[in-house]
N, C-alpha and C positions, 0 to 999 in steps of 0.2 A: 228366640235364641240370640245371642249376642252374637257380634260380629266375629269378636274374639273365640268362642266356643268353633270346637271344630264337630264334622260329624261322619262316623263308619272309620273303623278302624287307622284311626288319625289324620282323614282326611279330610280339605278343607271346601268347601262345597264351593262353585266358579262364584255363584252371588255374595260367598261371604268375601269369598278375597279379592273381588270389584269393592266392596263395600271399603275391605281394610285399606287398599289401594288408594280411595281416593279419603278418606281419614288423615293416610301419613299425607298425602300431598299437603291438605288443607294446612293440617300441625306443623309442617315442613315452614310452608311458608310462613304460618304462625311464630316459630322461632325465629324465622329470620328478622320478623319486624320487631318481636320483641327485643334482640340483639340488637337494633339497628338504635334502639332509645336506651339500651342498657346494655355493654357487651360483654360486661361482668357477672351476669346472671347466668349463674353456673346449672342451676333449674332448669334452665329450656334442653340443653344439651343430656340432661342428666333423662328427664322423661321422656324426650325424642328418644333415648338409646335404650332404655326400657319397654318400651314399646316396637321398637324392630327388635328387640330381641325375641318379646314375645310373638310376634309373625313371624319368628325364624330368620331375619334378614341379620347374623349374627356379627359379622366383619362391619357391617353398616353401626351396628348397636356398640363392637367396638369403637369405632371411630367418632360415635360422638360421647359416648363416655370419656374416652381420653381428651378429648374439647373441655370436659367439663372436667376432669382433672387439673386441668394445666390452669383453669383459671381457680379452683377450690382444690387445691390434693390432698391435704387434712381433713378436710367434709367427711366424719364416721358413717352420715349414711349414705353417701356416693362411694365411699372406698366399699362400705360393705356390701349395697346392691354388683358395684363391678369384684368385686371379689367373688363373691357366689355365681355371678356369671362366670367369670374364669375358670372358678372349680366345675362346675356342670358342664360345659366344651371342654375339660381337661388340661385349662392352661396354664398348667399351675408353675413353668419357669417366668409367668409374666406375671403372676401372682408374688413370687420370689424377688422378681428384678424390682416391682417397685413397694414393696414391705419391708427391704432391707434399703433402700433410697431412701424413703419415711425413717426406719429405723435408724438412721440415722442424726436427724433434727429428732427424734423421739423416742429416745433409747430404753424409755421406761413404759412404754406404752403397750398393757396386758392386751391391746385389741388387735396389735400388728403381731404381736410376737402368734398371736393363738394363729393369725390368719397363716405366718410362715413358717411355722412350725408345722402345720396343718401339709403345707402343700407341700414341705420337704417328705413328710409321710407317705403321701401319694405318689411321689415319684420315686418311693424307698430308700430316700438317705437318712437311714434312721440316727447316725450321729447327730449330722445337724437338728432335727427336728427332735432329738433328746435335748439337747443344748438350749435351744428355743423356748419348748415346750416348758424346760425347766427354770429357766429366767423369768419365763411366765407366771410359773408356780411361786417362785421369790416373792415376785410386785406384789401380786396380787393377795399372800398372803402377810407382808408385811405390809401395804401400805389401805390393807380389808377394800380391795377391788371389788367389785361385783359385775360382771361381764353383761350381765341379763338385762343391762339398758343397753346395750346392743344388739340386743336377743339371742345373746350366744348363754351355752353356761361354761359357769367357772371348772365344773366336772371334766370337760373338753379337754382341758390342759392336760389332766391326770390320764384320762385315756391317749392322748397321743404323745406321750414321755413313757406311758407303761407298754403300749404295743411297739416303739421305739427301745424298751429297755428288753422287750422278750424277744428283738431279732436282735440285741446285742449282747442275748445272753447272759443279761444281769436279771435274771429270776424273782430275784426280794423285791427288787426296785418294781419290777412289773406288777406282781404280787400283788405290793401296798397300793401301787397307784390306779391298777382297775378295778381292785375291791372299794378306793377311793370315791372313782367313777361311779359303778355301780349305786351308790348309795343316791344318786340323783341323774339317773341315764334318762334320757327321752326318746331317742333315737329304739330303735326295736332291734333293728340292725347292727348296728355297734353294739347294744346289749348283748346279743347273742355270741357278737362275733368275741368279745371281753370274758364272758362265760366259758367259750371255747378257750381260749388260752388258760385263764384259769383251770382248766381242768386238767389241760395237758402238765401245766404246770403241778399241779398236786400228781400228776401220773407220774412225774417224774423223781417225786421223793421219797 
C-alpha cells in the first residue's frame, strides 16, 4: 500500500505517516537545494504544496503555493491545481481576490473568468458570477475557446450563469443555458442538480 493511501474509515495508519513524515522532510530539503541553484523554479514550490495538501498539512500547502505564485502567477496549471484546492477547503474569497488581480493584466482570459465566476456561485452572489460567467460565454464563443486543455468544460460557464440566472429570477436565460449545459455535463451532480431547476422551472409555466 502506498504511503499516501490511508486505511479504516480515513484513517491514516502511525507507520504510514512516519513514512510521509519523513518523505516531506527529505523533499523539503530537496527544494531547498534545488532553489538555492535556481530560485525561480516555481516547480519545487508548486509539488512541495501539492503534497502537504494531500497529507492534509492544508495552510502548509497554502504557503508554498503562494511562493510559487509570486514567482509564476500566470502558470494555468499552478493557478488551476491552487484553485481547486481553494475551492475543496472553501476559500473561494481567495479564489476571488486573486482571479480578479489576474483579471486584470488578463481581461479576456475564459480560464479566470470560469474560476470566478465559479467561486462568486459558491458564495451566492449570483450577480456577479452571472456577469462573469457571461463574459466568459462571449470569449469563448467569439474567439472558439475550448476550456478542456485545462480540463475544464466549456459547458461550465452555461451552467454557472443559468443557476445564477434562476436565483435572479431571469427564467429564459436559466432555461437556455442549463439545457445548454446539459448537452455535455460530466459532473452527476450538477446534472441532477440542472435537471432540478429545469423542472421547477417548466412547473412554473
Amino acid at each position: 500500500m502506498s504511503v499516501l493511501q490511508r486505511s479504516g474509515k480515513g484513517r491514516m495508519n502511525p507507520s504510514d505517516k512516519v513514512a510521509i513524515d519523513n518523505n516531506l522532510d527529505i523533499i523539503r530539503r530537496s527544494v531547498q537545494r534545488a532553489l538555492s541553484i535556481n530560485p525561480k523554479d516555481f516547480t519545487c514550490y508548486m509539488n512541495l504544496g501539492m503534497l502537504e495538501a494531500q497529507v492534509g498539512n492544508i495552510d502548509k500547502a497554502f504557503e508554498m503555493l503562494s511562493k510559487a505564485l509570486a514567482i509564476a502567477p500566470t502558470e494555468k496549471d499552478l493557478l488551476g491545481m491552487t484553485f481547486d484546492l481553494m475551492n475543496r477547503t472553501k476559500n473561494y474569497d481567495k479564489v476571488i481576490e486573486i482571479g480578479n488581480n489576474l483579471l486584470q493584466r488578463q481581461p479576456d482570459s475564459a480560464f479566470l473568468l470560469y474560476h470566478v465566476s465559479n467561486a462568486y456561485l459558491n458564495n451566492q452572489n449570483y450577480k456577479q458570477a452571472y456577469d462573469y460567467a457571461d463574459k466568459g460565454i462571449k470569449i469563448i464563443n467569439d474567439k472558439k475557446i475550448n476550456l478542456e486543455r485545462f480540463n475544464l468544460n466549456n459547458g461550465m460557464l452555461y451552467y454557472i450563469r443559468g443557476v445564477a440566472a434562476y436565483n435572479l429570477k431571469d427564467n429564459s436565460v436559466a432555461r437556455n443555458d442549463l439545457t445548454e449545459y446539459l448537452k455535455t455535463a460530466q459532473s452527476p451532480q450538477l446534472k441532477t442538480n440542472a435537471g432540478k431547476i429545469l423542472s421547477e422551472i417548466k412547473g412554473m409555466e
